[in-house]
N, CA, C and O atoms as CSV, one atom per row, in Angstrom:
chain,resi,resn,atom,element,x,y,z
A,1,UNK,N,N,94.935,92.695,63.527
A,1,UNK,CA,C,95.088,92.542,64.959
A,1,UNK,C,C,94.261,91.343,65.424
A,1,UNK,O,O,93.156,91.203,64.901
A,2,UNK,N,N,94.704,90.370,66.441
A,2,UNK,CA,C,94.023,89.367,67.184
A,2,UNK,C,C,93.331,90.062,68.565
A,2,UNK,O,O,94.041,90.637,69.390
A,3,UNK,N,N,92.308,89.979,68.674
A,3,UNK,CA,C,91.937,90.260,69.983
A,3,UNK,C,C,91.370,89.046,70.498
A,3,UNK,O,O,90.616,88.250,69.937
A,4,UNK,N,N,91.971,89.029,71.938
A,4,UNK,CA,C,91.476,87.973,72.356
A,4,UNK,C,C,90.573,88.206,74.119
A,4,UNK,O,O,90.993,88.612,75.203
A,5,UNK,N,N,89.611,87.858,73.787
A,5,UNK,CA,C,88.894,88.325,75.219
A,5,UNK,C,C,88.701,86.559,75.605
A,5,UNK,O,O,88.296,85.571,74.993
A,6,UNK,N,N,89.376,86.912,77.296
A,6,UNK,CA,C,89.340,85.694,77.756
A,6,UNK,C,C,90.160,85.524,79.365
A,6,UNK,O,O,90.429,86.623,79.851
A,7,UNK,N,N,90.564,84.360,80.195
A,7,UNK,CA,C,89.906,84.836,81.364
A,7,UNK,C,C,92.126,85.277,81.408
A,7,UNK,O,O,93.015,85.044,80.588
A,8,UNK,N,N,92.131,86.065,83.019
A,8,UNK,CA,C,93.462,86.769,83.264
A,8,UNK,C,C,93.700,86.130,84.573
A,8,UNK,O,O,92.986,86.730,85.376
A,9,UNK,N,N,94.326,85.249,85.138
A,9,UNK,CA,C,94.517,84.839,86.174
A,9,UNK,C,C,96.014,85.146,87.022
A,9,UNK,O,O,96.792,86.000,86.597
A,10,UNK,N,N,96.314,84.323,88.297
A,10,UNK,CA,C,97.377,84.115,88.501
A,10,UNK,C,C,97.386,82.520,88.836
A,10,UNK,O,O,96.597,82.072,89.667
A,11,UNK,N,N,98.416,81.592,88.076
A,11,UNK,CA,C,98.529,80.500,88.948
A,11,UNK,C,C,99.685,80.469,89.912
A,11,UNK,O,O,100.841,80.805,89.658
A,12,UNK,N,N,99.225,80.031,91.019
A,12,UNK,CA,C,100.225,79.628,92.286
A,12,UNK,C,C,100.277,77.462,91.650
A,12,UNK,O,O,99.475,76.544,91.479
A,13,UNK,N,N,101.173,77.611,91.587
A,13,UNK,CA,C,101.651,76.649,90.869
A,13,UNK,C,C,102.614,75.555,92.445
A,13,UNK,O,O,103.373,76.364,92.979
A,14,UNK,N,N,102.735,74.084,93.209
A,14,UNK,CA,C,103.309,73.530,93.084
A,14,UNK,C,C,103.698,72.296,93.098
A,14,UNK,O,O,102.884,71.519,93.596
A,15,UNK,N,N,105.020,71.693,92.582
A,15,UNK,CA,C,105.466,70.915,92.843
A,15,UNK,C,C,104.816,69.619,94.319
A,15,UNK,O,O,104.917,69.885,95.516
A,16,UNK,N,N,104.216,68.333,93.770
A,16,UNK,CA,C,104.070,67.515,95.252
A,16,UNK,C,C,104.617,66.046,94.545
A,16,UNK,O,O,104.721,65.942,93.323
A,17,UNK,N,N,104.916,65.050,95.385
A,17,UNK,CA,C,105.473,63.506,94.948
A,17,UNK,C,C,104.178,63.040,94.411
A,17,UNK,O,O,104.420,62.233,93.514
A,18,UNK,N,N,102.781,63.215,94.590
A,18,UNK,CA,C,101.552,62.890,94.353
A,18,UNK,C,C,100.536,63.789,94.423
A,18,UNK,O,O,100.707,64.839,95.043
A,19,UNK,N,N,99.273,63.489,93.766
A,19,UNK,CA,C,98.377,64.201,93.873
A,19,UNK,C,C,97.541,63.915,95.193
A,19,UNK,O,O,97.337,62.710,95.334
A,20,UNK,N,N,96.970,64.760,96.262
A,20,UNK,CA,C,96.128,64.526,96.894
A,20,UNK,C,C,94.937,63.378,96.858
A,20,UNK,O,O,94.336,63.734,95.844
A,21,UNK,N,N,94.390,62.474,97.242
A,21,UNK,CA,C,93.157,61.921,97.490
A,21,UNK,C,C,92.210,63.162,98.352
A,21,UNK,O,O,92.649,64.029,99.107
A,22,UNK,N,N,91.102,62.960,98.037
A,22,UNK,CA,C,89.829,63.786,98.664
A,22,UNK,C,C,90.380,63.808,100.180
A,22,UNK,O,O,90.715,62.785,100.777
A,23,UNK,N,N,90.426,64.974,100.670
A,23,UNK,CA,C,90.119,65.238,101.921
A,23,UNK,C,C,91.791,64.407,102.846
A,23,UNK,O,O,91.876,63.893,103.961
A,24,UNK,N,N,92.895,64.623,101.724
A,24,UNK,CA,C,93.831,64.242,102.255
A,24,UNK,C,C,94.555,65.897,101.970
A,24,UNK,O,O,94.117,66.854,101.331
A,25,UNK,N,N,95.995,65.688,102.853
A,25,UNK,CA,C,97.025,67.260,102.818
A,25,UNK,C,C,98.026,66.628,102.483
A,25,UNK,O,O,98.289,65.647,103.177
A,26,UNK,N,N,98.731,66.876,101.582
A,26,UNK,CA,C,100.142,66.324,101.116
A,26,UNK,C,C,101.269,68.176,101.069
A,26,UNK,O,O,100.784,69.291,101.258
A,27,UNK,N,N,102.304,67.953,100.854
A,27,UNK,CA,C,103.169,68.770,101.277
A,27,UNK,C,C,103.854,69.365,99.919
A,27,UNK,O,O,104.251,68.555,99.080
A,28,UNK,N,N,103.987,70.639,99.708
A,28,UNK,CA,C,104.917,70.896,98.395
A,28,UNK,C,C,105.872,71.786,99.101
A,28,UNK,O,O,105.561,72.505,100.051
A,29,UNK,N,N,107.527,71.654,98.367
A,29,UNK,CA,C,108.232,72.315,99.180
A,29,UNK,C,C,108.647,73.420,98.640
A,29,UNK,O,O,109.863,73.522,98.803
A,30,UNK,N,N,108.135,74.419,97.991
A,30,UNK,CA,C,107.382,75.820,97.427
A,30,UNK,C,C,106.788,75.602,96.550
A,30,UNK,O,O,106.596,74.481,96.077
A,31,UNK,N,N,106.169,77.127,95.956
A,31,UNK,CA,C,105.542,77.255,94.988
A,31,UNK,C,C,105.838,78.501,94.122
A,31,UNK,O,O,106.506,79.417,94.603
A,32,UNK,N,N,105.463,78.550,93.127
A,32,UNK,CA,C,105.516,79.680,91.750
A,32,UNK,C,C,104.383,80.917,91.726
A,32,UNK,O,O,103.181,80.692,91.592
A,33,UNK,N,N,104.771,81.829,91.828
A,33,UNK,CA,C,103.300,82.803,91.592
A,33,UNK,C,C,103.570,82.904,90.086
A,33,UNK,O,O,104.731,83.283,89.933
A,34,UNK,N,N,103.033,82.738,89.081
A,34,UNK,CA,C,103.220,83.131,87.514
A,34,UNK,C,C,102.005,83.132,87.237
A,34,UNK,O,O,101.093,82.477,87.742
A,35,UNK,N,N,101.985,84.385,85.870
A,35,UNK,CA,C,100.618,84.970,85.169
A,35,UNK,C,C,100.365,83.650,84.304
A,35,UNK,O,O,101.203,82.952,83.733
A,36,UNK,N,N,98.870,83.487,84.368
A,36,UNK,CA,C,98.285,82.617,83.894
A,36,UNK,C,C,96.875,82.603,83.035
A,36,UNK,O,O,96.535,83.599,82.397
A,37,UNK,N,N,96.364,81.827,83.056
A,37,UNK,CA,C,94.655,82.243,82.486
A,37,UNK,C,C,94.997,81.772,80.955
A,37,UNK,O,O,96.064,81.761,80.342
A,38,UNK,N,N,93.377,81.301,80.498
A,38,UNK,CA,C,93.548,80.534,79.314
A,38,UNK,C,C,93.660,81.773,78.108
A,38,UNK,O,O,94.434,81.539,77.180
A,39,UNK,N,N,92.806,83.259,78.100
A,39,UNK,CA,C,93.149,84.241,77.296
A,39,UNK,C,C,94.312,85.024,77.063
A,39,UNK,O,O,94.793,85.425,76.003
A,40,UNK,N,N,94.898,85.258,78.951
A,40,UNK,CA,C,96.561,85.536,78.806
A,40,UNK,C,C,97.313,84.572,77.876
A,40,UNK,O,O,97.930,85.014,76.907
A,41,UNK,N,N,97.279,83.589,78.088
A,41,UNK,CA,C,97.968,82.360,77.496
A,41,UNK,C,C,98.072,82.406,76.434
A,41,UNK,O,O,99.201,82.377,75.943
A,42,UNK,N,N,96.949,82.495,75.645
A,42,UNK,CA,C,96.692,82.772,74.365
A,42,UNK,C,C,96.959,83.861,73.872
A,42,UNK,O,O,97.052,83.592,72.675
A,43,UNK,N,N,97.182,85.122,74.009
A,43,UNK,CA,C,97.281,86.466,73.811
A,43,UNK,C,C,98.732,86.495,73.464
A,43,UNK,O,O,99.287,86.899,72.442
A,44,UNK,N,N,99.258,85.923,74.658
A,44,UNK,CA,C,101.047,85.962,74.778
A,44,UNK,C,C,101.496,84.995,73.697
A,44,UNK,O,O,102.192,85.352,72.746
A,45,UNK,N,N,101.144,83.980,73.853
A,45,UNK,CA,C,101.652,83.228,72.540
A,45,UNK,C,C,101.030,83.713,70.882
A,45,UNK,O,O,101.805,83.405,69.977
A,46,UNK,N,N,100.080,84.232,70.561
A,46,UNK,CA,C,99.999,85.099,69.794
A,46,UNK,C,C,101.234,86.159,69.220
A,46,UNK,O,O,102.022,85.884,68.315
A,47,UNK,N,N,101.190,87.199,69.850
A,47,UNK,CA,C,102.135,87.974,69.853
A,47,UNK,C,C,103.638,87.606,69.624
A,47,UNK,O,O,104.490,88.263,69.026
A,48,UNK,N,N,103.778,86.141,70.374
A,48,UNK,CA,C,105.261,85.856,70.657
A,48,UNK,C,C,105.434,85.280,69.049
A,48,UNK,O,O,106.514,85.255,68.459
A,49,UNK,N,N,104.331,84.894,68.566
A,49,UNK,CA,C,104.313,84.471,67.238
A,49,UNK,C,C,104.069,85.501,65.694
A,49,UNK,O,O,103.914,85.172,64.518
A,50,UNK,N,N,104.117,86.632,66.273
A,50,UNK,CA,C,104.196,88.026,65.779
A,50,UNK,C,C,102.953,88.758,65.603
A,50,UNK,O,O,102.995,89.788,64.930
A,51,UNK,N,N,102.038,88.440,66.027
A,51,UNK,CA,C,101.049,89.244,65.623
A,51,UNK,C,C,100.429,90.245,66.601
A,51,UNK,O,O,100.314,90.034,67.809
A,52,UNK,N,N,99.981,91.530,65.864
A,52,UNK,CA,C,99.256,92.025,67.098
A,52,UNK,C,C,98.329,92.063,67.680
A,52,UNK,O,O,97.245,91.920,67.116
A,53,UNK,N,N,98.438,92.291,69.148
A,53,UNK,CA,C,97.751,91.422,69.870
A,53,UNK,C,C,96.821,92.240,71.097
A,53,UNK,O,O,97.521,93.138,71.565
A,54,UNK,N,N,95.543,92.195,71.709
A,54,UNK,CA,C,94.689,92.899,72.608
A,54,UNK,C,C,94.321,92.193,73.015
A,54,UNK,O,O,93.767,91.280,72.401
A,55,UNK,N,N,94.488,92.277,74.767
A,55,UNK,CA,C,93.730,91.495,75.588
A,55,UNK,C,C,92.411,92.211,76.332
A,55,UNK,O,O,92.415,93.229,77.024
A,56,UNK,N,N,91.415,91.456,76.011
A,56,UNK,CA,C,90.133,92.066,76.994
A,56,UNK,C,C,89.692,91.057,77.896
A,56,UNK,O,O,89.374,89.882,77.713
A,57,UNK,N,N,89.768,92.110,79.387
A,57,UNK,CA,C,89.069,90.711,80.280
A,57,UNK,C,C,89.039,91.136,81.506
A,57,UNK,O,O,88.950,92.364,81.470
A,58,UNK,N,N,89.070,90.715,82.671
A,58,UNK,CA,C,89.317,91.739,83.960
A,58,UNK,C,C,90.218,91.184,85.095
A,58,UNK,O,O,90.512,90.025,85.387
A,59,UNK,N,N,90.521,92.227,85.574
A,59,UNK,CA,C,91.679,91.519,87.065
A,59,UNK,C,C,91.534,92.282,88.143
A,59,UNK,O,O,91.863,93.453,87.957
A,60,UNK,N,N,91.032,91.932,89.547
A,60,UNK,CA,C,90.861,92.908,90.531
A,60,UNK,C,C,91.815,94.100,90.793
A,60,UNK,O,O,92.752,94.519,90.114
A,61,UNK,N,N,91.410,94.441,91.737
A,61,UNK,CA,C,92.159,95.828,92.440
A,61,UNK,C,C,92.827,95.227,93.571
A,61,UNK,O,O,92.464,95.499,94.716
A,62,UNK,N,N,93.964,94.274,93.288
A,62,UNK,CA,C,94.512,93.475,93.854
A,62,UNK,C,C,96.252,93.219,93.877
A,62,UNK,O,O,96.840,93.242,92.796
A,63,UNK,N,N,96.819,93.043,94.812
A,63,UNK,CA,C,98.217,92.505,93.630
A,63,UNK,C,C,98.585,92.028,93.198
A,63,UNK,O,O,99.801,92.076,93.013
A,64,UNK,N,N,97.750,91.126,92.665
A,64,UNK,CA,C,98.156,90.155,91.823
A,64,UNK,C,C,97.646,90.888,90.184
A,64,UNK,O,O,97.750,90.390,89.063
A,65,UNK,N,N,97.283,91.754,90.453
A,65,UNK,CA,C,96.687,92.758,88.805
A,65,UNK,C,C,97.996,92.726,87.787
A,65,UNK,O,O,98.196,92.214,86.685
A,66,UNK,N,N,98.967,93.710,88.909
A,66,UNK,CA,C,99.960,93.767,88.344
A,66,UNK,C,C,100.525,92.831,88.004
A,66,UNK,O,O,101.056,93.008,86.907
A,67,UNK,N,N,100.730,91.594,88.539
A,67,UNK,CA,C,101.614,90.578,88.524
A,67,UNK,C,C,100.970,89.875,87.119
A,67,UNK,O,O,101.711,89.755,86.143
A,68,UNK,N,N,99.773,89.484,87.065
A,68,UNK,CA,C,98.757,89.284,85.978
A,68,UNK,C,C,99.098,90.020,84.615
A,68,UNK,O,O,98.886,89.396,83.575
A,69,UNK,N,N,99.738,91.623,84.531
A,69,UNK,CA,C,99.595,91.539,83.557
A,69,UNK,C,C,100.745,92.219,83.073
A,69,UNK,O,O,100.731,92.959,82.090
A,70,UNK,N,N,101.928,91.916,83.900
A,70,UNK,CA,C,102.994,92.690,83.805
A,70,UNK,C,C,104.035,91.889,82.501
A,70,UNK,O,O,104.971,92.538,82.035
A,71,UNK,N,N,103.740,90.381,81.977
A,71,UNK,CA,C,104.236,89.763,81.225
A,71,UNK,C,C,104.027,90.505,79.683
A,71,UNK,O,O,104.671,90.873,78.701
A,72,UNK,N,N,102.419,90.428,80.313
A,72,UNK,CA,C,101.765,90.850,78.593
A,72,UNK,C,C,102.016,92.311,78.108
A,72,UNK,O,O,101.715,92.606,76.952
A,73,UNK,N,N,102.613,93.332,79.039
A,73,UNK,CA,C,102.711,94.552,78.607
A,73,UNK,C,C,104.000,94.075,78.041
A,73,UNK,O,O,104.168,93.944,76.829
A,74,UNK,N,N,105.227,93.725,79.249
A,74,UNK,CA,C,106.441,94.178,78.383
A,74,UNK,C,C,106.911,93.066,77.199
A,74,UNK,O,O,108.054,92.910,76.769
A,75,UNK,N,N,105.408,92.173,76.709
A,75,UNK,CA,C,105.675,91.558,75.263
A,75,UNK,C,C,105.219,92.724,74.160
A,75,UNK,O,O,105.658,92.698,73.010
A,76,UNK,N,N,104.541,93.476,74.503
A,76,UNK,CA,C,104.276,93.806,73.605
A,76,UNK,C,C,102.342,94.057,73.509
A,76,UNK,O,O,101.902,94.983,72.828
A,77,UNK,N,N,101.599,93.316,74.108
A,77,UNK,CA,C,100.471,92.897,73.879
A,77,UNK,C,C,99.825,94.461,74.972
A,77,UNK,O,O,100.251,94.969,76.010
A,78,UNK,N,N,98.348,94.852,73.834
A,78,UNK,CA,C,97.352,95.992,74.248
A,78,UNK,C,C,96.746,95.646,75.762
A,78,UNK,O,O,96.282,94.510,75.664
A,79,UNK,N,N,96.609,95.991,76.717
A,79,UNK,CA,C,95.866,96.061,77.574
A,79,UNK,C,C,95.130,96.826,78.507
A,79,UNK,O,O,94.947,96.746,79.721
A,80,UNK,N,N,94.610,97.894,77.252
A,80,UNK,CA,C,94.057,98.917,77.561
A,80,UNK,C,C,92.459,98.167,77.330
A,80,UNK,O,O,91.569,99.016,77.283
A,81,UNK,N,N,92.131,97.189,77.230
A,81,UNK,CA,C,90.776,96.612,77.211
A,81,UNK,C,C,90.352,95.824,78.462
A,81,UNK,O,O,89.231,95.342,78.629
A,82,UNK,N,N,91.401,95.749,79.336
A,82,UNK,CA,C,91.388,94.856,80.550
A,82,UNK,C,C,90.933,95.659,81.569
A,82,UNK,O,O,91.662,96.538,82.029
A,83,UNK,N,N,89.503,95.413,82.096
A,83,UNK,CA,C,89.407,96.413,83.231
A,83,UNK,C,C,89.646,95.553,84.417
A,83,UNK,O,O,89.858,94.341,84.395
A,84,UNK,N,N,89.567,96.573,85.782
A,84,UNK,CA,C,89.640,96.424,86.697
A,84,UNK,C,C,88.508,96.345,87.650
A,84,UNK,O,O,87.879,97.402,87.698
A,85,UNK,N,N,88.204,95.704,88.176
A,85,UNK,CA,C,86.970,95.111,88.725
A,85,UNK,C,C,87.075,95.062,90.411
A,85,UNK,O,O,88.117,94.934,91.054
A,86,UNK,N,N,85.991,95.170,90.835
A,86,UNK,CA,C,85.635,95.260,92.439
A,86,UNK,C,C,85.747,93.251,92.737
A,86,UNK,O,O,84.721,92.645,93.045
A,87,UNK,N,N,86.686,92.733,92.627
A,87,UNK,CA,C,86.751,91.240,92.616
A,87,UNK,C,C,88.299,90.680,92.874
A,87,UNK,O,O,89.133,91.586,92.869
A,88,UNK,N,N,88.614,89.877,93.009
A,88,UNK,CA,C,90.285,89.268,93.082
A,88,UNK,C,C,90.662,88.708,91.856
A,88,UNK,O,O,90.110,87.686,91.447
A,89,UNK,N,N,91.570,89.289,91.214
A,89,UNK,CA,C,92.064,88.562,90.090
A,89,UNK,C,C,91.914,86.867,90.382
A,89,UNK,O,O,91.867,86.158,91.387
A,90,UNK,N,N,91.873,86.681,89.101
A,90,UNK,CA,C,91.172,85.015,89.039
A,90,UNK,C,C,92.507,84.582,89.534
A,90,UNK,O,O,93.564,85.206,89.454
A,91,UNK,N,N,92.246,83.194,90.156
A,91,UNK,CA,C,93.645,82.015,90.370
A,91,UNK,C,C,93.341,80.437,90.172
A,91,UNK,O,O,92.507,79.568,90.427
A,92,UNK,N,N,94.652,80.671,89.513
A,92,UNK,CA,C,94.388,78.867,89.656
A,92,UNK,C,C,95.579,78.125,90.535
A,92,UNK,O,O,96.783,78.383,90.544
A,93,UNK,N,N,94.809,77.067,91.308
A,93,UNK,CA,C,95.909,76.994,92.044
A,93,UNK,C,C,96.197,75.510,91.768
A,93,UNK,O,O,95.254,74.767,92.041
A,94,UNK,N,N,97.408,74.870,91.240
A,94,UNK,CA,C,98.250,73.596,90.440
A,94,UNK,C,C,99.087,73.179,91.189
A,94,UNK,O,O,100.135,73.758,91.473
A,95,UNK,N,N,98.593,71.764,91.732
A,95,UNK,CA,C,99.342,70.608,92.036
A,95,UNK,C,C,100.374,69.440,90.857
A,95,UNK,O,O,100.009,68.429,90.257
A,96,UNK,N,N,101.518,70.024,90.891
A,96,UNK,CA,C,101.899,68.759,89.819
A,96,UNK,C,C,102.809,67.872,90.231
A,96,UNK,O,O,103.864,68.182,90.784
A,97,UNK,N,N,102.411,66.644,89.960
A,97,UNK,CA,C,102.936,65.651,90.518
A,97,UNK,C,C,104.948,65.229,89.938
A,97,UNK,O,O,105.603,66.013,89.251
A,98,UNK,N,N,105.339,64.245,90.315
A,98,UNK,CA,C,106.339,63.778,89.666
A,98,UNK,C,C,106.639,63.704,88.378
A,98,UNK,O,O,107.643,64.122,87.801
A,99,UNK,N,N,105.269,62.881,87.756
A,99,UNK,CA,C,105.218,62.561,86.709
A,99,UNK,C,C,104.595,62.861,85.579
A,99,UNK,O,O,104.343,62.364,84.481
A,100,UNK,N,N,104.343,64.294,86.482
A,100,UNK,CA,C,104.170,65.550,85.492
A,100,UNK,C,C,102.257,65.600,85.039
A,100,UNK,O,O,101.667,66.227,84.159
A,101,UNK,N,N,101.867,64.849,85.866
A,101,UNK,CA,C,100.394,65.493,85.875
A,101,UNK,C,C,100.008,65.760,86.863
A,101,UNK,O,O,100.574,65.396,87.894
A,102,UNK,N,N,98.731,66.609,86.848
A,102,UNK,CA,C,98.293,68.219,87.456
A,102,UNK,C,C,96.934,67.742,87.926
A,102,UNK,O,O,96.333,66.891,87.270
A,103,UNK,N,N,96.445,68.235,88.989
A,103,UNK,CA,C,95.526,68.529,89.642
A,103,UNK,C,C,95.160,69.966,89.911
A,103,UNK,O,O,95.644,70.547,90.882
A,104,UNK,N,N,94.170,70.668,88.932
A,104,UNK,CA,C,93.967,72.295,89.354
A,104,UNK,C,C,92.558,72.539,89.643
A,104,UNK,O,O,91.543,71.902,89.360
A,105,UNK,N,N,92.764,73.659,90.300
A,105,UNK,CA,C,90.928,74.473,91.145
A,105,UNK,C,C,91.247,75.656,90.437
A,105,UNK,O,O,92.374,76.111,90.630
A,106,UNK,N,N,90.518,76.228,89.685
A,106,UNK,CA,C,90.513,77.680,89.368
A,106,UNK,C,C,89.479,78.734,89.928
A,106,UNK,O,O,88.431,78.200,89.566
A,107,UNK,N,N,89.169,79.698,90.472
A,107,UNK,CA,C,88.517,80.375,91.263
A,107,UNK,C,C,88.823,81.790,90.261
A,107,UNK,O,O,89.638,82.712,90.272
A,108,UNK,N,N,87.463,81.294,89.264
A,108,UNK,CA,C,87.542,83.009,88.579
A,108,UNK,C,C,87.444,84.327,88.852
A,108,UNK,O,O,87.672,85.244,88.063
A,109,UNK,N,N,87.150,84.401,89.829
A,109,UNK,CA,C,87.474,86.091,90.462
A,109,UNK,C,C,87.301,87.128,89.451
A,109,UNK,O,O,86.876,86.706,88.376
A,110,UNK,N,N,87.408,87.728,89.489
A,110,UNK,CA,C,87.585,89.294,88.334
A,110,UNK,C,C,87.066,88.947,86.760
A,110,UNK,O,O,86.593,89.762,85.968
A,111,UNK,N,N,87.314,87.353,86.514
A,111,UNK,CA,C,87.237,87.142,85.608
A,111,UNK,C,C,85.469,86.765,84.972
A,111,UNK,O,O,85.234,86.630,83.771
A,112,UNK,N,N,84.717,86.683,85.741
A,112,UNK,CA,C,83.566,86.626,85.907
A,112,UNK,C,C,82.435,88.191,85.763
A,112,UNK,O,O,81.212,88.315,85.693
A,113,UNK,N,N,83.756,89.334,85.768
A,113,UNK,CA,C,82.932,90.439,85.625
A,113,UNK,C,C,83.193,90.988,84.038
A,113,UNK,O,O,82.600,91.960,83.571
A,114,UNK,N,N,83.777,90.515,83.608
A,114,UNK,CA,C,84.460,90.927,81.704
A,114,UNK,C,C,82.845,91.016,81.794
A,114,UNK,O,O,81.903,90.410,82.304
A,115,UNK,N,N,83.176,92.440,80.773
A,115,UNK,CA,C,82.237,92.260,79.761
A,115,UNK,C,C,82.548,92.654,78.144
A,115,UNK,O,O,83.565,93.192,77.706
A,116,UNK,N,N,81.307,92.198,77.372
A,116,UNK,CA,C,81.309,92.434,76.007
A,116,UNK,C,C,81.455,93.727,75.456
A,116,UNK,O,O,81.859,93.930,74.311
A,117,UNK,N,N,81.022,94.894,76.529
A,117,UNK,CA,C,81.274,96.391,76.251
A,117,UNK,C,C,82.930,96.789,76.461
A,117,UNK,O,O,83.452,97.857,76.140
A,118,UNK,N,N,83.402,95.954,76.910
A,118,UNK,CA,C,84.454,96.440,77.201
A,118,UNK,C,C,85.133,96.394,75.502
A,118,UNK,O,O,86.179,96.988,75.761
A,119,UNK,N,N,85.192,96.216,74.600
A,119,UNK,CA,C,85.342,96.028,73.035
A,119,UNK,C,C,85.443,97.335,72.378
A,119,UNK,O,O,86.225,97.648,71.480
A,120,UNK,N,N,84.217,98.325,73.154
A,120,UNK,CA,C,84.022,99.522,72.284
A,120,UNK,C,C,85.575,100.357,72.587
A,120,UNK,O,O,86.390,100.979,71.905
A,121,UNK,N,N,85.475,100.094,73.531
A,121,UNK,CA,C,87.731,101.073,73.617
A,121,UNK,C,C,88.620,100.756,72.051
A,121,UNK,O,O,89.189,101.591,71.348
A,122,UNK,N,N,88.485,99.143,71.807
A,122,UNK,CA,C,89.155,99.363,70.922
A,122,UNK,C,C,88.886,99.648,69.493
A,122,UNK,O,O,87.706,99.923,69.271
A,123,UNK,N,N,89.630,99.653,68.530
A,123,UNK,CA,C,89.028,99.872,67.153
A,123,UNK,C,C,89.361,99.010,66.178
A,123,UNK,O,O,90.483,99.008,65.671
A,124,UNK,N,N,88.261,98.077,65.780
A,124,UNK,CA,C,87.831,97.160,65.171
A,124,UNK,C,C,88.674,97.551,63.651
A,124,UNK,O,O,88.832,98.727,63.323
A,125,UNK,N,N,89.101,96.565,62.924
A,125,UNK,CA,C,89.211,97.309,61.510
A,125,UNK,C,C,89.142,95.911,60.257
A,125,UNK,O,O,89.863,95.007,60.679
A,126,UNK,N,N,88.684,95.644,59.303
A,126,UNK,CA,C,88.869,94.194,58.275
A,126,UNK,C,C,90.095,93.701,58.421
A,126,UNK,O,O,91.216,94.209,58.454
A,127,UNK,N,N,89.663,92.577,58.506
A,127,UNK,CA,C,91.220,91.335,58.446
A,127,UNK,C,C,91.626,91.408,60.237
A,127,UNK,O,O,92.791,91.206,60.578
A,128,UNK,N,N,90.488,91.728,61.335
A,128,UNK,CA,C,90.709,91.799,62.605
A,128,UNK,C,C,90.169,90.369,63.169
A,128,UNK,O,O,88.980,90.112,62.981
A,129,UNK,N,N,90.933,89.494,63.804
A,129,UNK,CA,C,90.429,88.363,64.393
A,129,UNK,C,C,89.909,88.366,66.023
A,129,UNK,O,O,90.683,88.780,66.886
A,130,UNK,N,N,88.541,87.876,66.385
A,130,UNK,CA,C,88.374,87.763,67.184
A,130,UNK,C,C,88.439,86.500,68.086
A,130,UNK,O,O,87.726,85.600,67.642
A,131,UNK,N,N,89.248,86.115,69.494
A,131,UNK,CA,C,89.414,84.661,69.931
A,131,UNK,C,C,88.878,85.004,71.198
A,131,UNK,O,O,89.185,85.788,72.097
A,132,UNK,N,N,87.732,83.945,70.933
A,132,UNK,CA,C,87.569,83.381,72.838
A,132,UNK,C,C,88.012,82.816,72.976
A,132,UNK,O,O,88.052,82.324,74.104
């Protein structure tokens, strides 16, 4: 099994002709709510690559919890190590331009309360990989 403890976000993701300058407002004409975070990320592509897979990490009592981690259940991936925390699921919020580069703020939220105890739920066994 891969376990991967690491952060669970949501990015609000969008589309602009340019990236902002400091202290300028430019316009996007929507945006994406999709599960994000560099451990989701990793967890899911894991799995999608067959292996099995546990995510530990945290996401508020928020709605974006669900939304956060509703990908990784119906892949397949454990998330009985992910607690729930007095905090807002983390976000990142992504400006991408035309030409396909990004300007992001991430605001870890929930993700700032993981802890290392949270590990003892699952059960460790040889040939088990651990990823931050």
């Amino acid at each position: 099994m891969i376990v991967v403890f690491g952060s669970i976000n949501i990015d609000l993701v969008t589309r602009v002709a340019r990236i902002p300058a400091p202290g300028e407002t430019v316009l996007g004409p929507s945006y994406e709510v999709i599960p994000g975070g560099k451990g989701a990320n990793q967890a899911l592509a894991a799995r999608r690559a067959g292996a099995s897979v546990a995510l530990v990490g945290a996401v508020g009592r928020d709605g974006f919890a669900e939304t956060a981690l509703a990908l990784q259940r119906a892949e397949g991936v454990d998330v009985s190590g992910v607690a729930s925390a007095a905090a807002p699921t983390g976000a990142a919020f992504i400006a991408v331009d035309a030409g396909g580069q990004n300007a992001i703020v991430v605001a870890a939220g929930a993700n700032a309360q993981a802890r290392a105890s949270q590990f003892e739920a699952l059960a460790f066994g040889g040939g088990d990989i651990l990823l931050l």
